[in-house]
VOGU-3710 file (C-alpha; in Angstrom, 3 decimals, decimal comma):
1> xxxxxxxxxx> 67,091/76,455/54,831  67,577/79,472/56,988  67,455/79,585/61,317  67,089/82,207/63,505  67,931/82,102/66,990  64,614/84,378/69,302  64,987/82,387/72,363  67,273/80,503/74,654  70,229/81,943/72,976  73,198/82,312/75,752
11> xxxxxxxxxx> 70,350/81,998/78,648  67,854/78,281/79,491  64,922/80,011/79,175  62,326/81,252/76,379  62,996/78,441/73,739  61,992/79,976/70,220  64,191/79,258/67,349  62,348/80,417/63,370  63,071/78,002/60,372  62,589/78,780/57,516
21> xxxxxxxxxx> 62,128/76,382/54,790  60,897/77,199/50,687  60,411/80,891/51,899  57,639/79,615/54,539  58,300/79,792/58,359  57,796/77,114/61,362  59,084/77,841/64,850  60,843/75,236/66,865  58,962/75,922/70,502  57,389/79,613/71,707
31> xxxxxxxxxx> 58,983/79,191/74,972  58,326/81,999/77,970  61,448/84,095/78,916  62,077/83,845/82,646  64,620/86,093/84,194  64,087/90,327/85,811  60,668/91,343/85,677  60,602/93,837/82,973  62,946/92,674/80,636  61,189/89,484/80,660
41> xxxxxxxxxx> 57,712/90,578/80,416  58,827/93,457/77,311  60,595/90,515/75,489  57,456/87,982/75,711  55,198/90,536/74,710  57,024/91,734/72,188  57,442/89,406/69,180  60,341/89,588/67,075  58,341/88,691/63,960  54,858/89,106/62,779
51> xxxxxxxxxx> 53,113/86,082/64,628  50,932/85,970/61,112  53,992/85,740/59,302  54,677/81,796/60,787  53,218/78,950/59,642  53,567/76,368/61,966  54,934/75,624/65,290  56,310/72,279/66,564  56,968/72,362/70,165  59,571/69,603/72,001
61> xxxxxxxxxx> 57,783/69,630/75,330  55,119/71,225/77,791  57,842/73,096/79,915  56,838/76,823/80,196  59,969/78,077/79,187  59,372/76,174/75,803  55,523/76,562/75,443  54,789/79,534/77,357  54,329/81,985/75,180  52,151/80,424/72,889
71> xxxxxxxxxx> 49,305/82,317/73,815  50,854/85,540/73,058  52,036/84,240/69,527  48,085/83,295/68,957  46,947/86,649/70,576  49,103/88,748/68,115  47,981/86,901/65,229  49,137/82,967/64,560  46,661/81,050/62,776  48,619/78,022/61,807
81> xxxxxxxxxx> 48,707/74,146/63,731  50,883/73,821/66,718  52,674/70,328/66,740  53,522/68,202/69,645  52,902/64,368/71,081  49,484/63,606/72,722  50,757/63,822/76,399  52,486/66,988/75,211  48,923/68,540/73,824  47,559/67,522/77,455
91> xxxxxxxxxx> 49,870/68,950/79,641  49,437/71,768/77,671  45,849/72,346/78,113  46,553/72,570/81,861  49,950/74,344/81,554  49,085/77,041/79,335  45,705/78,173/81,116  47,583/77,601/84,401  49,764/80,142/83,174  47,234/82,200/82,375
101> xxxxxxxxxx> 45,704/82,427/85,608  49,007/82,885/87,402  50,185/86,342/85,484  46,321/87,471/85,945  46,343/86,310/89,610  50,081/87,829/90,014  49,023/91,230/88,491  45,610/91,582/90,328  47,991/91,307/93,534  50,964/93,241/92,554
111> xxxxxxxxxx> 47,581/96,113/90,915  46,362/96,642/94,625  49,648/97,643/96,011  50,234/99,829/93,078  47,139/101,575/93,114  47,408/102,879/96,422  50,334/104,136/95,870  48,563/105,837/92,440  51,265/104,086/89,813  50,214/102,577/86,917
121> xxxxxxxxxx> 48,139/99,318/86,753  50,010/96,314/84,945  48,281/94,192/82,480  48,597/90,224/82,589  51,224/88,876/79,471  47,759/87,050/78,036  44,889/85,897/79,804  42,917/82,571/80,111  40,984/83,152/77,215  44,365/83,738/74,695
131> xxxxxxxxxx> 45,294/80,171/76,194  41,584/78,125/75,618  41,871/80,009/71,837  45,729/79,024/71,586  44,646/75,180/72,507  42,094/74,932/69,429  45,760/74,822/67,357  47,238/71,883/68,953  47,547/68,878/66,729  48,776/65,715/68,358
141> xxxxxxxxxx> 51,349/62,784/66,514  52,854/59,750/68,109  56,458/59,382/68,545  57,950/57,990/65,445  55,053/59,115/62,943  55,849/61,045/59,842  53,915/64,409/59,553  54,402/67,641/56,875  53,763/70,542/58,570  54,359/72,466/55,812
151> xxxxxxxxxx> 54,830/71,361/52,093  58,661/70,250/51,785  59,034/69,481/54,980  58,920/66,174/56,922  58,825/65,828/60,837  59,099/63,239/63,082  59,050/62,896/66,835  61,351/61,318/69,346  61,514/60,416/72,657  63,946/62,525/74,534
161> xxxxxxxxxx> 63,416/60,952/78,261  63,075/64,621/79,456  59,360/65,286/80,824  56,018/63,154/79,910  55,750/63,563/76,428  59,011/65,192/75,708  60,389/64,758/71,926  63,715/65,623/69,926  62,835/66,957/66,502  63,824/65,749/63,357
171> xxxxxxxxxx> 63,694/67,864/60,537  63,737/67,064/57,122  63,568/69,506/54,572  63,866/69,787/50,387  64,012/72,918/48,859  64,443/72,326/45,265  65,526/68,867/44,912  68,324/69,616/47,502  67,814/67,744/51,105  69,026/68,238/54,178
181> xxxxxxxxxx> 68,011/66,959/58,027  67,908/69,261/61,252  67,937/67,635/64,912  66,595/69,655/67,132  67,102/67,911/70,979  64,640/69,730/72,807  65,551/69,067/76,273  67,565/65,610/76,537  66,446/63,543/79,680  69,022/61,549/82,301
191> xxxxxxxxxx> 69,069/57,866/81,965  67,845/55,597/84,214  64,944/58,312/85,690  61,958/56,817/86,813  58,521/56,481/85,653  59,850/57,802/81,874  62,014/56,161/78,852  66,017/56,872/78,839  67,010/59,557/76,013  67,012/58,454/72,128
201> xxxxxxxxxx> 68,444/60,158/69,409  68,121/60,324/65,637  71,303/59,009/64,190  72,508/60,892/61,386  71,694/64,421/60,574  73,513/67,844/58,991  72,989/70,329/61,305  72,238/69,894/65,018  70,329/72,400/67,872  71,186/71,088/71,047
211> xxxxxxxxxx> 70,589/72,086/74,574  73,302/72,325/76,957  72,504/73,303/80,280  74,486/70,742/82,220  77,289/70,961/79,779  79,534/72,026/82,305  78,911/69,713/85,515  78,300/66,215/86,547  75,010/65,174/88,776  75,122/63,633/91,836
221> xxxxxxxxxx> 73,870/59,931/91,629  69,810/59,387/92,473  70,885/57,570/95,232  72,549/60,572/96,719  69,559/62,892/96,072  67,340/60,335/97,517  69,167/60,152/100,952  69,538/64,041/101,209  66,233/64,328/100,531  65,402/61,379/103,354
231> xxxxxxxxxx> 68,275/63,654/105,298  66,569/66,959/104,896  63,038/65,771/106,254  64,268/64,256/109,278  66,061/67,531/110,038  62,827/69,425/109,825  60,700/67,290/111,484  63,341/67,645/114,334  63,904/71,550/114,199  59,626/71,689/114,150
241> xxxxxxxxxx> 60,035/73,501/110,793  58,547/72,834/107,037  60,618/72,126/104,367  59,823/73,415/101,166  60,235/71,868/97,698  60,239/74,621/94,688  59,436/72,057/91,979  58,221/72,579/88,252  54,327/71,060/88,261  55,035/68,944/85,475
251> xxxxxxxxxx> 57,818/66,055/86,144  59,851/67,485/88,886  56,878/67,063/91,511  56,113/63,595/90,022  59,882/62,511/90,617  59,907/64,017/94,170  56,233/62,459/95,247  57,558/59,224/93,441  61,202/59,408/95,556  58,741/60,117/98,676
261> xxxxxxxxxx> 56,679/56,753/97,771  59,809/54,582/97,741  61,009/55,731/101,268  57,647/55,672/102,734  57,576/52,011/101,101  60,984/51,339/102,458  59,999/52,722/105,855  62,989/55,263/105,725  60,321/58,139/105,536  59,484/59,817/109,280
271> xxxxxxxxxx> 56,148/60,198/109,671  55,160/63,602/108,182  52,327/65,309/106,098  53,446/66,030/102,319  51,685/68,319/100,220  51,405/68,913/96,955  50,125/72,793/96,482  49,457/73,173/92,928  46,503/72,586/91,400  48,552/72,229/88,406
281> xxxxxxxxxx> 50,956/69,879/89,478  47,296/67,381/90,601  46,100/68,061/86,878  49,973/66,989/85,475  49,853/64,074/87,578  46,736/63,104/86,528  47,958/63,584/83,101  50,617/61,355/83,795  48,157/58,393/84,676  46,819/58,156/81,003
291> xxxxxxxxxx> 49,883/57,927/79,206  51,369/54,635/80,007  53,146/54,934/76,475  55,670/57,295/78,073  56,040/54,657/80,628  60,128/53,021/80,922  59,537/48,847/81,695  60,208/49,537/85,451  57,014/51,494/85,855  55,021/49,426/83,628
301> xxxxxxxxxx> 55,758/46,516/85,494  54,948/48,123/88,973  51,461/49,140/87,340  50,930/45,770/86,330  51,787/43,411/88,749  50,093/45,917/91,464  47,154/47,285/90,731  46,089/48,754/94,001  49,507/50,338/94,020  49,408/53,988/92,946
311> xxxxxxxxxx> 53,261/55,103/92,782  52,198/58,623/92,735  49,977/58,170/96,224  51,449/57,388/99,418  49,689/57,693/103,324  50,258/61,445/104,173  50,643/63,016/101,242  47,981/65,445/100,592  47,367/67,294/96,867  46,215/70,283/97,401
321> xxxxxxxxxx> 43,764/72,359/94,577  42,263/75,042/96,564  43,247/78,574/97,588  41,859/77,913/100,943  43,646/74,902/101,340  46,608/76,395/100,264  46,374/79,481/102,361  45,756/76,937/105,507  49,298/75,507/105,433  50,234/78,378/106,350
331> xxxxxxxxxx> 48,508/77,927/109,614  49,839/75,193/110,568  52,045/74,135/113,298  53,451/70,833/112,787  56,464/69,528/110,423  55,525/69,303/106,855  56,841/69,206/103,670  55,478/71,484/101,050  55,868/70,954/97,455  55,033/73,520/95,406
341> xxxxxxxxxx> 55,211/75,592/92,125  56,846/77,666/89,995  60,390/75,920/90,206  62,351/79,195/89,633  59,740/80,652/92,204  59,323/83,291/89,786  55,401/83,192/90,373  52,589/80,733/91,733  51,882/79,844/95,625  55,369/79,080/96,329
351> xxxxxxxxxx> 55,811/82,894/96,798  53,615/82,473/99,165  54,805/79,838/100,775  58,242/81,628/100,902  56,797/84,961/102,087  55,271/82,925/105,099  58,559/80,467/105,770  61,561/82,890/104,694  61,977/84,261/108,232  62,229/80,892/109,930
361> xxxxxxxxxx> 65,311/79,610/110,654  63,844/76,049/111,311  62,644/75,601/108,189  64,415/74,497/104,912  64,386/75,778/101,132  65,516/72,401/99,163  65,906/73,218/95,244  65,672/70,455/93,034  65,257/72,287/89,411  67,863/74,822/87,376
371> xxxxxxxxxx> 67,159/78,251/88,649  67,980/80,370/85,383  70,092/83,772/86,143  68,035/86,615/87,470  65,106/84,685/88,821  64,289/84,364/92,543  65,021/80,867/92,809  68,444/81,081/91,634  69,100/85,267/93,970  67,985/82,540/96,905
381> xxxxxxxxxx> 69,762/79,496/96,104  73,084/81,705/96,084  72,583/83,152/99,474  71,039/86,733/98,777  68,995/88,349/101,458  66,540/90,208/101,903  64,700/89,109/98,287  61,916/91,070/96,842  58,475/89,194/96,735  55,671/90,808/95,351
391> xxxxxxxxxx> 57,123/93,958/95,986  58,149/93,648/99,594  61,914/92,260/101,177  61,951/89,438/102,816  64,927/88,528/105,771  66,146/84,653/104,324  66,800/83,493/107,673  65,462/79,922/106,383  68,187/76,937/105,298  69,296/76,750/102,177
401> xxxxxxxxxx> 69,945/73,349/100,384  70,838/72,228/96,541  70,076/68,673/95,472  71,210/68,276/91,678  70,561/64,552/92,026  66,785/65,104/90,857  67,051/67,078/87,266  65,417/65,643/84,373  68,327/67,062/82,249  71,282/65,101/81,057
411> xxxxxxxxxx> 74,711/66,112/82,827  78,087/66,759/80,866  78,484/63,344/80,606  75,151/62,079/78,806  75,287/65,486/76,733  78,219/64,246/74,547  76,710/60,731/74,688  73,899/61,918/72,694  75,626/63,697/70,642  78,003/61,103/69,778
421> xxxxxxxxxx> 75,074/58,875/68,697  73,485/61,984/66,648  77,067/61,941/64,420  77,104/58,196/64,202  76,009/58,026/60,741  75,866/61,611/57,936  77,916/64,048/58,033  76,706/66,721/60,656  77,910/70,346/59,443  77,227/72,420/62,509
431> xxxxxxxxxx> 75,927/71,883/66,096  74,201/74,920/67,192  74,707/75,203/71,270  71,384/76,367/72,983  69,446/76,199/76,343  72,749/76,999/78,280  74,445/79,782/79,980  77,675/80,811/78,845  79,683/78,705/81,208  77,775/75,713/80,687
441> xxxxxxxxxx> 77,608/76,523/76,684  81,341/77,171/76,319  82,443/73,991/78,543  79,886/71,621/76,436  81,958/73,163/73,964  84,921/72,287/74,035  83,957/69,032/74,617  82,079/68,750/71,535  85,186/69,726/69,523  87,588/67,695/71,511
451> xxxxxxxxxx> 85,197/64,566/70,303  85,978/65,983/66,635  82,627/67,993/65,880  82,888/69,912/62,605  81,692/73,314/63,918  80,446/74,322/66,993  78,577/77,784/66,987  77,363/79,560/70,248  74,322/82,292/68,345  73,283/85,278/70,224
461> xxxxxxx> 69,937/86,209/70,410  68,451/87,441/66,996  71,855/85,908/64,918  70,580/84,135/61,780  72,705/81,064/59,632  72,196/79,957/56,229  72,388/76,404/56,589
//
């Protein structure tokens, strides 16, 4: 068995790692690269294999950054089945034309500007129809069902308590009578989230790929992020501003609307209008409402014993689908909260909403998701001004707050948990770090071989191991 590290390799973005197994190929995820402009667009579109030469993919989770670039794979020339849990395979078919329409969208608005000024026109990454084709691949499999993607090889799914749908990977191979088991984590969720399962793992394996992109901090407690976010909205309602939520479509919003629900419930919650502008983020959610086997007990039992109750509803709170609708908030007066994607604000109509809101020193930028190096979330989050959007520098006169509270990632802490469970039984040969920046990478670490891991190894993008 031999693995080969495309993607998420010293960065959190653009999951793609190639296994290959009896001389045939399967990638683990075909993540998007987020991070500058043209770097990131010349390293999605350009494949560092032949996308006929692989055989499979089995993707952890929905997240762009690991199922992104799926379409680009199937445009170049993958014919093979794309792996993943039902709720997975649904997000997906929103997600991936979603993204679609965003690069097209993003490029027909950056084209105009560019054409008057007679430069080159840009062409969209893939288009809507490379997503629909790249959709006909997906083939679904509950958690903790047996599959062979490819002759020799065994795979089974996981709940990792990240997103809906989210799975560790389990990997079992023979190549000539000699076996050996990979865990791949995926991303690993934070206990004690709500609406999803806590974390499992697969005890017992020989080599490990694990994320690690809180490997080097602690979270602040859910009950701290829910009373700065209760803290931020009563500030903007004051100052007459908006407060705007950057938040990935697919379980970020869902946590935020949910957090929302309980202090409107609670009566903590000012009256205010919340919206939800992203037609993918109303798709997700409605996504989310037909998986109750993703469901932890707490949110099973709320569905039960209240019917009428919809967790993910609340009085003022608005989803928003259309352009015109979005374009209208914009229009608007009176306090609001706006809630929209991407969550590294490295497209959708969050630019937007940041072109409009950047200059106002009433209103409030709260970031609840990782904002990877070199995107415009993170230049914002760390206090640069002016930022480029779309081409044109923007003043960010407009507060800036953090709230860690709200990731769907494990922390230091629940890292080596997990991993610690993963070496309970076997005899695990190497942990491959992943899904990390080099701070977070090298901290998680240290820790790993303070807790008396074998071998730790860090790969750079491209480095292969013969495992």
């Amino acid at each position: 068995m031999r693995i080969q590290f495309w993607g998420a390799a010293g960065t959190v973005t653009g999951s793609m790692h190639l296994l290959e197994v009896n001389g045939r190929r399967i990638l683990l995820d075909c993540g998007l690269y987020q991070g500058r402009r043209k770097e990131a667009f010349e390293r999605n579109r350009d494949l560092p294999y032949a996308a006929s030469s692989i055989d499979a993919v089995v993707l952890s989770h929905a997240h762009i950054d690991h199922s992104g670039n799926l379409p680009s794979l199937v445009r170049a020339g993958f014919r093979g089945c794309i792996y993943s849990t039902s709720a997975t395979r649904d997000l997906c078919a929103y997600m991936l034309i979603d993204s679609a329409h965003i690069q097209e969208n993003d490029v027909k608005y950056v084209n105009k500007r560019r054409r008057k000024q007679g430069k080159k026109l840009f062409e969209p990454l893939y288009t809507k129809e490379d997503a629909l084709e790249t959709l006909k691949s997906f083939h679904a499999i509950d958690y903790d069902h047996s599959f062979e993607p490819l002759p020799g090889v065994t795979v089974r799914f996981r709940d990792a308590g990240h997103i809906l749908g989210s799975a560790i990977v389990m990997v079992d191979a023979n190549e000539k009578g000699k076996k050996s088991r990979l865990v791949f984590s995926g991303d690993i969720g934070r206990k004690g989230l709500p609406i999803l399962r806590d974390p499992r793992a697969f005890e017992g394996a020989d080599y490990v790929i694990m994320e690690s992109t809180y490997g080097d901090r602690l979270h602040e407690s859910s009950g701290d992020a829910k009373e700065l976010l209760r803290r931020t909205v009563s500030e903007v309602i004051e100052a007459g501003g908006v407060l705007l939520i950057p938040a990935f479509a697919v379980g970020r919003t869902q946590e935020i609307v949910y957090r929302l629900n309980q202090l409107w419930e609670a009566r903590e919650l000012p009256p205010i209008d919340v919206f939800v502008d992203s037609p993918l983020a109303v798709n997700a959610t409605d996504v989310f409402r037909v998986h109750p086997e993703c469901y932890d007990e707490e949110y099973l039992e709320m569905m039960v014993t209240d019917s009428d109750q919809d967790p993910l509803c609340f009085d003022g709170l608005k989803y928003v689908r259309s352009a015109d609708g979005s374009r209208a908030l914009n229009s608007r007066d009176e306090p609001a909260v706006i809630i929209s994607a991407s969550g590294m604000c490295e497209g959708g109509r969050i630019l937007h909403h940041l072109k409009h809101h950047a200059t106002r020193a009433e209103s409030i930028v709260l970031f609840v998701s990782f904002q990877a190096e070199h995107t415009l979330g993170r230049k914002i989050m760390n206090g640069k001004s002016p930022v480029r959007i779309y081409g044109e520098e923007y003043e960010m006169t407009a507060q800036i707050r953090r709230a860690e509270g709200y990731s769907a990632h494990a922390d230091r802490a629940g890292l080596l948990r997990w991993a610690s469970r993963v070496q309970e039984k076997g005899d695990v040969k190497h942990i491959f770090l992943v899904h990390g920046e080099p701070e977070g990478i090298s901290a998680l670490a240290a820790g790993l071989e303070d807790d008396g891991a074998a071998d730790v190894q860090i790969p750079e993008r491209g480095q292969r191991f013969d495992l």
